[in-house]
C-alpha atoms as one frame of an Amber mdcrd trajectory, in Angstrom:
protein
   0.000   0.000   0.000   3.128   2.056   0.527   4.325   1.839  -2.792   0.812
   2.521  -4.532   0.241   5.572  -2.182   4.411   6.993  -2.949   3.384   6.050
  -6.873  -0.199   8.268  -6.738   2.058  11.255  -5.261   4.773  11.187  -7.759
   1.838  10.936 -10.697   0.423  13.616  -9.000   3.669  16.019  -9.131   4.287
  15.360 -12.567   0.341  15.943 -13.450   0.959  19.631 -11.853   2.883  21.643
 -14.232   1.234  19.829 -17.021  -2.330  21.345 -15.730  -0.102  24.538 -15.797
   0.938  24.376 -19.091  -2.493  23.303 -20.264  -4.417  25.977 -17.886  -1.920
  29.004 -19.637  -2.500  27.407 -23.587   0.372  25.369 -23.315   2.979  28.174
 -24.030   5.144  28.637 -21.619   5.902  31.894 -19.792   8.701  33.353 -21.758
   6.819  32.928 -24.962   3.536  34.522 -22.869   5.639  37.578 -22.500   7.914
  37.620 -25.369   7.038  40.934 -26.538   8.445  41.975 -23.186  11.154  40.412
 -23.249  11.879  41.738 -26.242  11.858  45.462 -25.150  13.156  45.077 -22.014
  16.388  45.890 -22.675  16.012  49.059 -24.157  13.482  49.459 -21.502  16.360
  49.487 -19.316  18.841  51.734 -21.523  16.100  54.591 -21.646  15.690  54.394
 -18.161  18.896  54.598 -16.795  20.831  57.232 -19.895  17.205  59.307 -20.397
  14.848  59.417 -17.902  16.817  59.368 -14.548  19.105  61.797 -16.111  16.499
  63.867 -16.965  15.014  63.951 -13.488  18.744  64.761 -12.173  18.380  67.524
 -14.368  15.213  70.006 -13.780  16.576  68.609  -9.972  19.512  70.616 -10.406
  17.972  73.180 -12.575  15.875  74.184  -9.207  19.089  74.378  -6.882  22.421
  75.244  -6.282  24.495  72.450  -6.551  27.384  72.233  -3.937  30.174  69.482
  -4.271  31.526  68.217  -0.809  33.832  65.499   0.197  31.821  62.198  -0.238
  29.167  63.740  -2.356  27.135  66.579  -3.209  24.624  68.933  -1.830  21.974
  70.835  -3.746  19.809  73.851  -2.074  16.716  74.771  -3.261  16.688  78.122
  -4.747  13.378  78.467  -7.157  13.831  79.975  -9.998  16.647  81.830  -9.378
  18.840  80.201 -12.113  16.336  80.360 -15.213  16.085  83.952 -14.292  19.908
  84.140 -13.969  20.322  82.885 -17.285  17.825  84.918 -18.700  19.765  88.110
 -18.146  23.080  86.917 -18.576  25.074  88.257 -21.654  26.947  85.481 -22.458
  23.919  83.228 -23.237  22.814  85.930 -25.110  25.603  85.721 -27.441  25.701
  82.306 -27.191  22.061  82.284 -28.827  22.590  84.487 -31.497  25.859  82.210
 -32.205  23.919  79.018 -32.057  21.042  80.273 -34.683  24.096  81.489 -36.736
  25.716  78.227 -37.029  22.661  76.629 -37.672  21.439  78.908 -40.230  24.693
  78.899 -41.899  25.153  75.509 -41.940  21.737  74.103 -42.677  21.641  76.325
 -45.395  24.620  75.462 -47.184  24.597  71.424 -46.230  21.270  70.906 -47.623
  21.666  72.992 -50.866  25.270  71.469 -51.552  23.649  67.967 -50.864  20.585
  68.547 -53.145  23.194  69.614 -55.919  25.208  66.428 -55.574  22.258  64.419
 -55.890  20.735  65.650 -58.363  24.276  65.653 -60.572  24.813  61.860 -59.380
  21.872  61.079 -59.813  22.256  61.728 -64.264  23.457  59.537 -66.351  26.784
  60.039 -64.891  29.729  57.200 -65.507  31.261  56.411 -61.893  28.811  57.770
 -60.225  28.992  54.465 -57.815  32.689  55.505 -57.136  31.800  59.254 -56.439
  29.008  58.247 -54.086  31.459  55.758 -52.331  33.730  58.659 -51.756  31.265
  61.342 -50.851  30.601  59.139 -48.196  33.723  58.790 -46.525  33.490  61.880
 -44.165  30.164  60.688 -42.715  32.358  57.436 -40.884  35.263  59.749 -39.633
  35.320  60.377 -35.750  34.366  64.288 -35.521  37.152  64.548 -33.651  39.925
  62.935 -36.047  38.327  65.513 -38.724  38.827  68.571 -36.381  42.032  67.461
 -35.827  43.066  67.315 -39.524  41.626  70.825 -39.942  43.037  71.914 -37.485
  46.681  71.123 -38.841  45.272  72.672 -42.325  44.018  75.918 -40.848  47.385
  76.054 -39.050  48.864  79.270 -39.980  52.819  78.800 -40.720  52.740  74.974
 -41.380  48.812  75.121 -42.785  47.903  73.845 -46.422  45.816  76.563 -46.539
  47.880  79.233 -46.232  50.605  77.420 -48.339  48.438  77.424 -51.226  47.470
  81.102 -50.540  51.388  81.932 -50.766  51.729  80.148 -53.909  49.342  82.394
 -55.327  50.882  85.520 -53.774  48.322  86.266 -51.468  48.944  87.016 -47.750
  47.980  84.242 -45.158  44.948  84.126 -43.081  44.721  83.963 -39.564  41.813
  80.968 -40.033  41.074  80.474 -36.175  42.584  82.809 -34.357  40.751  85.654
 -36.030  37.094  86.543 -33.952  35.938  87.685 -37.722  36.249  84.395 -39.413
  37.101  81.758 -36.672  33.525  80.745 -36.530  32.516  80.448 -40.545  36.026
  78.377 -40.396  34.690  75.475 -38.324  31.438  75.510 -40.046  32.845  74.647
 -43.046  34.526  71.552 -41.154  31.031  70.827 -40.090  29.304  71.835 -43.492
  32.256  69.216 -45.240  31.760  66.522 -43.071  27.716  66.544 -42.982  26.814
  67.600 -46.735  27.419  63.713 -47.418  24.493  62.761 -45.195  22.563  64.921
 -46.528  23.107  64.037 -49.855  22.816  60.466 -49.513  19.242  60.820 -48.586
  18.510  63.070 -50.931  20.350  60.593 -53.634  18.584  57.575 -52.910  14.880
  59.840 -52.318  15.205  61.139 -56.001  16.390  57.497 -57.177  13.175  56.145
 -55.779  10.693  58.841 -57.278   8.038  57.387 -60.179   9.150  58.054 -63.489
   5.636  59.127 -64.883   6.049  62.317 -64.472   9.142  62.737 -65.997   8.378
  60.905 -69.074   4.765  63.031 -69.137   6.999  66.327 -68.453   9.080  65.603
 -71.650   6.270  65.127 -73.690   5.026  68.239 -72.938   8.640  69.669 -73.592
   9.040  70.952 -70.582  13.390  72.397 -69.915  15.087  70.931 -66.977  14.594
  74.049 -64.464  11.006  73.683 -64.948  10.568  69.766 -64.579  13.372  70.204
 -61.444  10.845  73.183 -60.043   7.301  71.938 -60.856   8.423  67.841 -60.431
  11.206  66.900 -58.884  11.335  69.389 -55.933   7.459  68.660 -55.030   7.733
  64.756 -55.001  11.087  65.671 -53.215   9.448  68.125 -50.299   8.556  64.961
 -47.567  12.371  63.868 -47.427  13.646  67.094 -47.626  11.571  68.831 -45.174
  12.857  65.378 -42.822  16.495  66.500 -43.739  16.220  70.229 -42.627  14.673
  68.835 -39.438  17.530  66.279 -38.732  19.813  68.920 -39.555  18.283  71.537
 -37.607  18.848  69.621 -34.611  22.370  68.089 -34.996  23.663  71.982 -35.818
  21.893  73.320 -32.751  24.043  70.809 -30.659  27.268  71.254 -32.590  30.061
  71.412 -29.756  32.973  69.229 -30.213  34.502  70.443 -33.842  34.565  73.763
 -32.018  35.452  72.334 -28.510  38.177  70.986 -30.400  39.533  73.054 -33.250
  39.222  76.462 -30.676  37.583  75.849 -27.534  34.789  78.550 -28.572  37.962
  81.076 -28.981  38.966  83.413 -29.755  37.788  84.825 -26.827  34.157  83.847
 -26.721  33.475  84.535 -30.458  32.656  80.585 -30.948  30.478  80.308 -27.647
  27.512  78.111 -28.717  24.979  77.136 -26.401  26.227  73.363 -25.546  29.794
  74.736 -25.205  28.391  77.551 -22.695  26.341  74.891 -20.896  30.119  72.905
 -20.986  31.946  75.409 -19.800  29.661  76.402 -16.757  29.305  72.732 -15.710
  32.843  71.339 -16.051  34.765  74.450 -16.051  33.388  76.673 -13.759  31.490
  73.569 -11.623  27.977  75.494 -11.407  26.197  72.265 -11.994  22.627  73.814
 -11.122  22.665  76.650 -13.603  24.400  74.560 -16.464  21.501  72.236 -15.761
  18.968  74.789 -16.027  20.914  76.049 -19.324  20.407  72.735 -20.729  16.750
  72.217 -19.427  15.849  75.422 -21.418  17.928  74.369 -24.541  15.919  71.281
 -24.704  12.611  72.858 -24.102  13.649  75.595 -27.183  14.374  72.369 -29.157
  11.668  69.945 -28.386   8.998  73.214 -28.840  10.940  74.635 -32.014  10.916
  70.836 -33.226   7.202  70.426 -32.822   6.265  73.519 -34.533   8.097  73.136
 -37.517   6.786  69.488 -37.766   3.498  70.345 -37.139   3.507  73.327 -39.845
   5.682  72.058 -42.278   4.384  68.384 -42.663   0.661  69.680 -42.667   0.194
  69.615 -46.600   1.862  66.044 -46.933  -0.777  65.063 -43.718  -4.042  66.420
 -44.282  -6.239  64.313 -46.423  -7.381  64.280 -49.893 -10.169  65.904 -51.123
């Protein structure tokens, strides 16, 4: 009877997770929550490099932020930073700067980009090759390619100025001059980013529907006019995207001119991120580079979401 009773039980054990399994579908639990799974570890990333971060942040934005031995200590002081930075002159310049650079460069990436692709884009031979090489600068390290220009700005030893010589011209002082310093290190930035830009814009005008290109030569149309009233409209989606994704990445440019000048000479190069740099790591006011920051991002998420809102509205709204 001892036997038959220890043989029921062990039956019994191995019936239990089988009425589990049967009770849940028969999947088991990972494959229940899969889809979890799945995300969870990005989950995790945004967590711990976004969201706590940001919480640190409009923390210190709201205090002053002392460092002691062992840790730190923040004091609550209101609003006191935000209006701080609101009066101070070096943010000031360090806006008008920022919408410089971005201007500048935004301007001149997306128009040099467009141009590239449309010329690749032609019956061009090589134009595999070119587009190989075009995008070369996109995989440099922004550092290694501020370093380079740095060396060819450089102005005894420079290549610049060598081939300015050559030409009997005088050199030119290419960062160490307030005047021209900044336009100097766009063009780093505008050489190094056009390729982006026209790589989307390359393989956006290689994907557009021939029909109206065959129906514009019919009608005889010249190439400004099918480039104006065809390809530019079909065109607007992807390039309205690019100005966007532009926008932002020049807003936040910082190490080209962190490293090519340090936003010399002088503060004639003081963006916005290297201001909010400076005042955190240089000058260790943590709570009003925090609220510097906090008010960047706002500008930039409410700048971002006007623009999208406006611009993409024709492409949204539906058909009549």
């Amino acid at each position: 009877m001892a036997t038959i009773g220890t043989s029921l039980e062990t039956e019994e054990r191995e019936l239990e997770p089988r009425d589990a399994m049967a009770a849940s579908g028969g999947i088991p639990w990972w494959e229940r929550n899969l889809a979890w799974l799945l995300v969870a570890p990005t989950i995790v990333l945004l967590i711990v490099f976004a969201i706590v971060p940001t919480i640190m942040l409009v923390r210190f934005a709201f205090s002053q932020v002392l460092l002691q031995r062992g840790g730190i200590k923040t004091v609550g002081v209101g609003f006191d930073n935000f209006a701080r930075a609101l009066q101070d002159p070096l943010v000031h310049d360090a806006v008008g700067i920022t919408l410089r650079w971005v201007v500048v460069v935004t301007t001149l990436e997306v128009l040099l980009g467009l141009g590239l692709a449309l010329l690749l884009a032609g019956n061009v031979r090589g134009r595999g090759i070119f587009a190989s090489l075009l995008i070369i600068p996109i995989i440099m390290p922004p550092v290694a390619v501020s370093v380079a220009w740095l060396f060819a700005y450089d102005y005894t030893f420079g290549i610049f100025n060598y081939l300015l010589e050559q030409v009997g011209l005088a050199p030119v002082r290419w960062l160490s001059d307030p005047a021209i310093a900044l336009y100097s290190m766009m063009a780093v930035d505008v050489w190094q980013a056009t390729p982006f830009v026209f790589l989307l814009l390359y393989a956006a005008i290689l994907s557009l529907p021939r029909d109206p290109y065959e129906a514009a030569a019919i009608d005889g149309a010249g190439r400004w006019h099918v480039f104006r009233t065809v390809t530019l409209p079909l065109l607007g989606p992807v390039l309205l995207v690019v100005v966007l994704l532009r926008f932002i990445d020049a807003a936040r440019a910082f190490d080209k001119i962190y490293v090519m000048t340090r936003g010399g000479p002088g503060t004639s190069a003081y963006t916005m991120t290297l201001t909010i740099y400076n005042e955190a790591f240089a000058k260790f006011d943590f709570g009003y580079a925090s609220a510097l920051s906090f008010l960047f991002q706002i500008v930039m998420i409410v700048v971002g979401t006007i623009y999208v809102k406006r611009a993409l509205a024709d492409y949204s709204a539906p058909a009549e």
